[in-house]
Wavefront OBJ file of the C-alpha trace (Angstrom):
o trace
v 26.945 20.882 49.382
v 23.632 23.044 49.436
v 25.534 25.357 46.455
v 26.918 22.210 44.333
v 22.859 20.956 44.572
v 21.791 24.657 43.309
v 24.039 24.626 39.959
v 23.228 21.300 39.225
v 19.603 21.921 39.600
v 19.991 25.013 37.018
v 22.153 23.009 35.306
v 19.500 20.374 34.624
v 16.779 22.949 34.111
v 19.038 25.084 32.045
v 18.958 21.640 29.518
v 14.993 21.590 29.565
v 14.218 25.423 29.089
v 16.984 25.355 25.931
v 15.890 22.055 24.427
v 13.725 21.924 21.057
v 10.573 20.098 21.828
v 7.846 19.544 19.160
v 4.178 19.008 19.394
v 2.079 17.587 16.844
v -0.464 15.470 15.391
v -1.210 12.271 13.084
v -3.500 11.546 11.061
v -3.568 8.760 8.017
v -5.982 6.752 5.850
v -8.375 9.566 5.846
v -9.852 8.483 2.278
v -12.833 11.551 2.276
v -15.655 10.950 0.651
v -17.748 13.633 -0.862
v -21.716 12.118 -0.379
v -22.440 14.135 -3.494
v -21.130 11.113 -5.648
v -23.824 8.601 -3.964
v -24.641 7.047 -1.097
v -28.052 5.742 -1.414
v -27.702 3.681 -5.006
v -27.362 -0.333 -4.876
v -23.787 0.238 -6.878
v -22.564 2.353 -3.593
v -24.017 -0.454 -1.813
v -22.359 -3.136 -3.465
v -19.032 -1.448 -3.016
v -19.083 -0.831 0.553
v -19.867 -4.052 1.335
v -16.700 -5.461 0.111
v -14.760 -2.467 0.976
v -16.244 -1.641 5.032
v -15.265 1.748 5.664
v -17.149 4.432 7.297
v -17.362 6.528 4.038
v -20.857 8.629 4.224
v -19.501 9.469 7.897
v -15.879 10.384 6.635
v -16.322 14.093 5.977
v -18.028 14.492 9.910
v -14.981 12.329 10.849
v -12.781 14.839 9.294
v -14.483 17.930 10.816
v -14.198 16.036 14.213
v -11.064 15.924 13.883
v -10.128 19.477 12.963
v -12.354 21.023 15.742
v -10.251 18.497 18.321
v -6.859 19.905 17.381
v -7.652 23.388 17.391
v -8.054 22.927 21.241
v -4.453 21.849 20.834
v -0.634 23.636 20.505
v 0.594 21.608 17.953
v 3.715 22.715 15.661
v 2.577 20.633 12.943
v 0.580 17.721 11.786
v 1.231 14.715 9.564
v -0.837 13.010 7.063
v 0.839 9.643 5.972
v -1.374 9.153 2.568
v -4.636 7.616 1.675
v -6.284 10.880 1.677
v -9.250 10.518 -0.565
v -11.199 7.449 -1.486
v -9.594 6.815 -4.748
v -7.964 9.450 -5.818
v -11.113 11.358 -6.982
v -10.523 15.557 -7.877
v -13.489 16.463 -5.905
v -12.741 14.226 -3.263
v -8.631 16.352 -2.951
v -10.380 19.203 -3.032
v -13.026 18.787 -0.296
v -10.090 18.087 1.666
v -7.877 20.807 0.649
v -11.159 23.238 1.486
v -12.248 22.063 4.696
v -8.557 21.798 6.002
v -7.513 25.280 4.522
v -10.865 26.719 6.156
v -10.707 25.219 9.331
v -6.915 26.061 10.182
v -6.037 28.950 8.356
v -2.684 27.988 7.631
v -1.999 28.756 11.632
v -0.815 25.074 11.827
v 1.686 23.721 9.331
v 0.336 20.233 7.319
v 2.953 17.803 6.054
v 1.189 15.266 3.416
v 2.489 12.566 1.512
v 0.687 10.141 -1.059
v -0.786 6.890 -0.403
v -1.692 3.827 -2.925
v -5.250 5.315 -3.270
v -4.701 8.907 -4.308
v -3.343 9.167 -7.821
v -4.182 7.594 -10.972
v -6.679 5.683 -9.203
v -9.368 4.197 -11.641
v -11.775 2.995 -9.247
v -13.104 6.331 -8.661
v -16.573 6.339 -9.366
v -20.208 8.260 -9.234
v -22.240 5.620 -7.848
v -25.999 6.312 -9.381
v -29.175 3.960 -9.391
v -27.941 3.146 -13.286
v -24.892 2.291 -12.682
v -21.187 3.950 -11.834
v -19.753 6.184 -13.531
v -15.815 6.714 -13.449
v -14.709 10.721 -12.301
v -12.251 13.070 -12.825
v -8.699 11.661 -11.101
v -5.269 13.330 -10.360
v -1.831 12.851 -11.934
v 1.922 12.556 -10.019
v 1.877 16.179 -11.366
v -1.651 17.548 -10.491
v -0.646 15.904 -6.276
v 1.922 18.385 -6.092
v 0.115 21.214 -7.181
v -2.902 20.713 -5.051
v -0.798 20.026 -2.002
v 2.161 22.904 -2.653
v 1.086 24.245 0.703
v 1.266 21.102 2.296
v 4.611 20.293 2.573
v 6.061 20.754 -1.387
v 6.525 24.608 -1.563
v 9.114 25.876 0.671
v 10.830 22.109 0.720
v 14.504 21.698 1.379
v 14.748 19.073 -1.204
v 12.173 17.573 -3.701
v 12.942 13.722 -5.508
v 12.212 14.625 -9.282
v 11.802 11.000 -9.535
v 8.922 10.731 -7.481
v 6.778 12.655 -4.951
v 8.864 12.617 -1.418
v 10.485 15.823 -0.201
v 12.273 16.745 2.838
v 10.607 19.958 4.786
v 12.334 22.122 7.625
v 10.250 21.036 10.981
v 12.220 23.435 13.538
v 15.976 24.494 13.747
v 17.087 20.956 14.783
v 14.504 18.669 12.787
v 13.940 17.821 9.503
v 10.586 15.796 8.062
v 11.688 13.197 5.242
v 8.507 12.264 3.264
v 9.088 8.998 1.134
v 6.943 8.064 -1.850
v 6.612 4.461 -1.773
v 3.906 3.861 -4.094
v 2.620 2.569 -7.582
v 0.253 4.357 -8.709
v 2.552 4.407 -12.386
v 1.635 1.114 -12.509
v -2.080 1.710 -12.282
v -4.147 1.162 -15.908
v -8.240 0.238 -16.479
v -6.747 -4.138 -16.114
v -5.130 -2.969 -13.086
v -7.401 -0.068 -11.227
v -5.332 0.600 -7.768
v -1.953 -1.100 -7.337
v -1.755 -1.190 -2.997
v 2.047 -2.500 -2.633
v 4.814 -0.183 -2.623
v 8.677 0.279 -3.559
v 10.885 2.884 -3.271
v 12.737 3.624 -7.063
v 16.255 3.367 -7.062
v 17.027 7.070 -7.681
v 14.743 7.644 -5.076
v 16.948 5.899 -2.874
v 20.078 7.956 -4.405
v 18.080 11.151 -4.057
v 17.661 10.096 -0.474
v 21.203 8.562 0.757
v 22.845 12.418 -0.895
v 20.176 14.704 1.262
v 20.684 12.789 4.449
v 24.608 12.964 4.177
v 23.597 16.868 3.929
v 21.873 17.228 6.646
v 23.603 14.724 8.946
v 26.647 17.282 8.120
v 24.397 20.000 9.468
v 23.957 17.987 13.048
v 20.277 17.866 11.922
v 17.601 15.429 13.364
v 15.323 13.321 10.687
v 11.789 11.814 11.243
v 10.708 9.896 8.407
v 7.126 9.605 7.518
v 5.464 7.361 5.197
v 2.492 5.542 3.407
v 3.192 1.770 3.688
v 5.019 0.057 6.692
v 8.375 -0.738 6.565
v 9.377 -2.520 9.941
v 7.185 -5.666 10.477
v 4.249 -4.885 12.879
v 3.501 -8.583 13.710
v 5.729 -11.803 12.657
v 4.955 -12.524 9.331
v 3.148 -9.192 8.169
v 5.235 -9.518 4.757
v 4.704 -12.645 3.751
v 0.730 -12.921 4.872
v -0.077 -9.551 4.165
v 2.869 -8.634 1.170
v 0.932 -5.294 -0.303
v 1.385 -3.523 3.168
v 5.085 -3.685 3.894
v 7.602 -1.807 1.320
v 9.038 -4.615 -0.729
v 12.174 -2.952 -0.146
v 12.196 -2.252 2.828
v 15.447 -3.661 4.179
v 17.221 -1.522 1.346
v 15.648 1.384 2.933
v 16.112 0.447 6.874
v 19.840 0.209 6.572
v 20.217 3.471 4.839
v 17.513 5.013 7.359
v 19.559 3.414 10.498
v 23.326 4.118 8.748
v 22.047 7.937 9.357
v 20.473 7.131 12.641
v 16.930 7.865 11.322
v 14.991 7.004 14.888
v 11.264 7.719 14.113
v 9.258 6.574 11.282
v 5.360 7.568 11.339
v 3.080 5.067 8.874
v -0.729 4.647 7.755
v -1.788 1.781 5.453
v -2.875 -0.976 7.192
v -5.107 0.682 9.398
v -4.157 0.003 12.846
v -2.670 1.542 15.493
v -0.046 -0.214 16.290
v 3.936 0.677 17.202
v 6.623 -1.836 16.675
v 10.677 -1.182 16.560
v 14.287 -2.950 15.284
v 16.838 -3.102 17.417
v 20.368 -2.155 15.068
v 23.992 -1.903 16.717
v 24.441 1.541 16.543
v 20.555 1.690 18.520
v 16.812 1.834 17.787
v 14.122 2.473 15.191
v 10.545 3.110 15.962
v 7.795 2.942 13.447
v 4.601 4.306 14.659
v 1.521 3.399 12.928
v -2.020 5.265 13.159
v -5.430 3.841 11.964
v -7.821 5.229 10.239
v -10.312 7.591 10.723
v -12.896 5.323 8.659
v -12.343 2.300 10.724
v -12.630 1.565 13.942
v -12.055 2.932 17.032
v -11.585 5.965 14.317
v -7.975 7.483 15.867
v -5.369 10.061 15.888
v -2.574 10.654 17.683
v -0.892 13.529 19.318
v 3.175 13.165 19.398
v 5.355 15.202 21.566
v 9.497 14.778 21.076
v 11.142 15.761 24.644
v 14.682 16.967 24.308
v 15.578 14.725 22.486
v 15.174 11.921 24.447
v 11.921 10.704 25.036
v 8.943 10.338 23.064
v 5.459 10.886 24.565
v 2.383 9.488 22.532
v -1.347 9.664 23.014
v -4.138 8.360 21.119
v -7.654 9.764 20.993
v -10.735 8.423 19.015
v -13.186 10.317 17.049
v -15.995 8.354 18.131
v -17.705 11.420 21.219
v -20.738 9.567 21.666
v -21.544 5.859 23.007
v -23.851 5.440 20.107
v -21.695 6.281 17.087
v -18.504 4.146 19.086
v -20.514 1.442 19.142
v -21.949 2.201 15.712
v -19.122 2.149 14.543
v -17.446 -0.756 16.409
v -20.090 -3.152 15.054
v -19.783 -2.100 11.912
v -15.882 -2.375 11.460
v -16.621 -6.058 13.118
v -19.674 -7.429 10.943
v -17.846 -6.040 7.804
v -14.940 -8.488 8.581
v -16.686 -10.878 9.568
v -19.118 -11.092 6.635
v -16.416 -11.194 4.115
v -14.709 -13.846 5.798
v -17.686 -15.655 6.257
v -18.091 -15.846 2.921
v -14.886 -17.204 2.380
v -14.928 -19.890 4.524
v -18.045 -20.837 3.511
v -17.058 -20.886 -0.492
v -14.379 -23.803 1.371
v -17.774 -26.052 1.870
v -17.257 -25.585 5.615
v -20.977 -26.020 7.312
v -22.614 -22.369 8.513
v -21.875 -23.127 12.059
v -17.866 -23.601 11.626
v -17.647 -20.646 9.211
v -19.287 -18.430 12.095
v -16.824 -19.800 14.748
v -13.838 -19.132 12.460
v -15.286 -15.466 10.899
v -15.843 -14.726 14.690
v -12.298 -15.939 15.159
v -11.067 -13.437 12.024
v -13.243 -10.605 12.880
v -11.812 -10.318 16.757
v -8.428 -11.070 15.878
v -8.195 -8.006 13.088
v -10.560 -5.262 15.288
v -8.058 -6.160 18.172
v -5.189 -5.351 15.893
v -6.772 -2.010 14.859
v -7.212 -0.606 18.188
v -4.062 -1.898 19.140
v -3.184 -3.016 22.454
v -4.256 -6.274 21.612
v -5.062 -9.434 24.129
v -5.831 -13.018 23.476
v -8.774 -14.481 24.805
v -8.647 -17.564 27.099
v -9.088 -20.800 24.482
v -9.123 -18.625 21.556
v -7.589 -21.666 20.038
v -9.938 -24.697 21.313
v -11.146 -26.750 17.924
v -12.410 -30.039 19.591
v -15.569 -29.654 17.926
v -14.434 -28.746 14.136
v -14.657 -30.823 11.976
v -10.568 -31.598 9.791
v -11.334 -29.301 7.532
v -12.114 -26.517 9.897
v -9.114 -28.054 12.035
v -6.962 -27.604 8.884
v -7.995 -23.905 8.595
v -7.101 -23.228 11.805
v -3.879 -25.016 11.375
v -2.761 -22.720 8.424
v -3.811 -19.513 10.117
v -2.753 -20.125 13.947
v 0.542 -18.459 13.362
v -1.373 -15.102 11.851
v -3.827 -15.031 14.287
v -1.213 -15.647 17.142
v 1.198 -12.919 16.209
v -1.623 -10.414 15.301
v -2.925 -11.387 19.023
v 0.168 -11.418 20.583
v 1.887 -8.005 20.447
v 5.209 -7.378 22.589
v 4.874 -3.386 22.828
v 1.729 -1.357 23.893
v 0.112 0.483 21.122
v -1.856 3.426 22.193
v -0.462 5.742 24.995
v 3.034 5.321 25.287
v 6.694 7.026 26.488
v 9.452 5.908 24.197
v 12.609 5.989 24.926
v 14.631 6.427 21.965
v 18.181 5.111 23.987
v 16.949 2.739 25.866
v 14.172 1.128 23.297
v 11.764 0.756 25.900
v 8.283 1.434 24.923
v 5.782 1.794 28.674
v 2.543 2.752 29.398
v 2.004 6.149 30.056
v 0.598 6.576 33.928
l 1 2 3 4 5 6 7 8 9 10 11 12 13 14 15 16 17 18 19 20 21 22 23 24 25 26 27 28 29 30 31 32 33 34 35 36 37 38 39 40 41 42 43 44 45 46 47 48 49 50 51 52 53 54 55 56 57 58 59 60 61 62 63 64 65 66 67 68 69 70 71 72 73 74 75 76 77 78 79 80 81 82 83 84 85 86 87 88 89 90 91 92 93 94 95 96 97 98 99 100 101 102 103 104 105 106 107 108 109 110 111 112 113 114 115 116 117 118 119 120 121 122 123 124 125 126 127 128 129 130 131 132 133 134 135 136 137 138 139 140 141 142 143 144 145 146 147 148 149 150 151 152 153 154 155 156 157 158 159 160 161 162 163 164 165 166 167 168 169 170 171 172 173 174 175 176 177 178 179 180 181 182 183 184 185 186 187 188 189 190 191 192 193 194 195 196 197 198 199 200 201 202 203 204 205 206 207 208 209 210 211 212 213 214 215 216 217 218 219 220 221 222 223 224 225 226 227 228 229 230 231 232 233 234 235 236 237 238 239 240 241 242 243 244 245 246 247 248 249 250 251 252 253 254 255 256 257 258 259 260 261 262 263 264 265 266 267 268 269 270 271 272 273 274 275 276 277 278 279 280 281 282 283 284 285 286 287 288 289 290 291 292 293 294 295 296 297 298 299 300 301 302 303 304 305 306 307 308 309 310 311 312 313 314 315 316 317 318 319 320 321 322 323 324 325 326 327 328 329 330 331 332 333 334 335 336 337 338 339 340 341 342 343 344 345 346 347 348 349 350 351 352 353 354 355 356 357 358 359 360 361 362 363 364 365 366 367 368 369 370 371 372 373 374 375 376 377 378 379 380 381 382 383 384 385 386 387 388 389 390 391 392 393 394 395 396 397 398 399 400 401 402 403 404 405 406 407 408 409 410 411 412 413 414 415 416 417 418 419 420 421 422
């Protein structure tokens, strides 16, 4: 009995010495901003209080985040789009330089396009006369600037748009989808932020996985915009963040048993998955750097099997995390303050239902989200408020209410459960 127990126990350790584990890290939604195009002007001003990222912070952001991983073995990291602000040169290449310095090409980089980083017209120099539109990047000019990320040794490369398929290890393969619009993009129409997957893309796609599914490879898929809901209704409320095709693109994903799928876009960190007959998907969504609790993740694949994520946030100090907190929160809730108010709803109701707003999207992007005891008590609104509330219970509700923790997790990619790490 004591010999049977020995082989089995090399057996079994045998399996874990010889299997392919990979380490690495992701990042999305970086959206660098050089502070050499204005920070101090009423134009930059004006800007950043409809749009509330943390942009004059973004490069130390960045250069947090570079001096974390270097502490860490990773194999690789992955950058699901939004890299710049809008898509401005100087803005690629302050990212190209401080990544390229920093790492040394010691650590692979995998990149992929998001709606803000080509043909982007709302890239501006914001001075005290005005703003003044910069230099942007083509389809063309993305590849070029990124070759070493990801486009010069590829396995494959979609001439109809910018995804590519890279060699991760022996066993694993990286598929990087284009999903967005930026041909779309003109002065009347600035930034277009929904995504679709072209046709021949699709084509392009279905041919390289039949290759490599005939090679007994493994496939993780990584891309800008969401495609599996992360809350009931995400499509239909929020239409510009999930693919519009992305049912077209699940089933082929799942008819090659595609398992992981790593996203950006909506800022959040949140992790949601679709249960097929032949097993499970996973996407796996990171926030952004620029918003708070400022993330990234570090991603380990164990043979095969099991899936072991941690999230960390950029924020070191108490001050800038709640800096930054409180910033994330007030710029929420001042824009939808405003737009309850422009309902004629009196001062006092539009505070109670910006509060309301403000909690229920922070909570999202942090992820692990709770609702608060009477979250939903209106006694003392007045119809109109009541109404509101009516219309966006359901949102607020499934943002709130989130079936699968967000932030440090063990997936298992068999069973579909999704726990708490211990």
């Amino acid at each position: 009995m004591k010999r049977l127990w020995f082989f089995i126990s090399i057996l079994i350790l045998s399996i874990f010495l010889n299997s392919k584990n990979i380490r690495f890290a992701v990042i999305s939604d970086i959206h660098i901003y050089d502070t050499t195009l204005g920070v101090r002007s009423e134009e930059f001003k004006k800007y950043i209080m409809q749009d509330r990222k943390l942009l004059k912070e973004s490069s130390f952001l960045l250069d947090q985040f570079l001096e974390d991983i270097q502490k860490e073995s990773l194999d690789f990291i992955l950058i699901p789009g939004d890299i710049t602000k809008d898509g401005e040169l100087v803005n690629h290449k302050l990212f190209i330089e401080k990544v390229s310095k920093i790492l040394d090409g010691k650590t692979k980089i995998f990149v992929i396009c998001g709606n803000h980083d080509i043909n982007n017209f709302d890239g501006f120099k914001y001075e005290e006369k005005g703003k003044v539109r910069v230099e942007g990047i083509s389809k063309k000019d993305f590849e070029n600037l990124y070759q070493n990320f990801g486009y010069l040794n590829s396995f494959s490369k979609d001439e109809n748009s910018l995804s590519y398929i890279a060699r991760l290890n022996e066993d694993y393969f990286l598929v990087a989808l284009d999903g967005c619009k930026y041909y779309l993009n003109d002065e009347k129409n600035p930034s277009t932020v929904s995504g679709k997957i072209k046709k021949k893309s699709l084509l392009w796609l279905k041919d390289n996985l039949e290759k490599l599914k005939d090679q007994n490879k493994k496939v993780i898929v990584m891309i800008h915009h969401n495609i599996i809901e992360h809350f009931k209704g995400q499509k239909k409320g929020y239409p510009e963040y999930v693919l519009e095709n992305n049912e077209e693109l699940l089933k082929i994903l799942n008819s090659y048993n595609v398992q992981l799928i790593f996203t950006g876009h909506f800022h959040s960190n949140d992790i949601t998955k679709r249960k097929f007959k032949n097993g499970y998907m996973f996407e796996i969504e990171t926030g952004s750097p620029l918003t708070f609790p400022s993330p990234y993740r570090i991603v380990e694949i164990l043979n095969d099997t099991f899936v072991k994520i941690q999230t960390f946030s950029l924020l070191k100090s108490p001050e800038f995390y709640s800096y930054a907190k409180e910033y994330t929160e007030s710029g929420i809730y001042n824009i939808a303050f405003n737009i309850i108010k422009s309902y004629k709803i009196s001062d006092r109701e539009s505070d109670l239902l910006a509060k309301k707003i403000s909690y229920s999207m922070v909570s999202h992007y942090r992820g692990d989200e709770t609702m608060p005891e009477k979250f939903f008590e209106n006694k003392d609104f007045s119809i109109k408020s009541k109404f509101i509330m009516f219309l966006k219970k359901d949102m607020f509700k499934n943002l709130l209410n989130d079936p699968t923790p967000d932030n440090n997790v063990l997936i298992n990619l068999y069973s579909g459960e999704i726990s708490n790490l211990k």
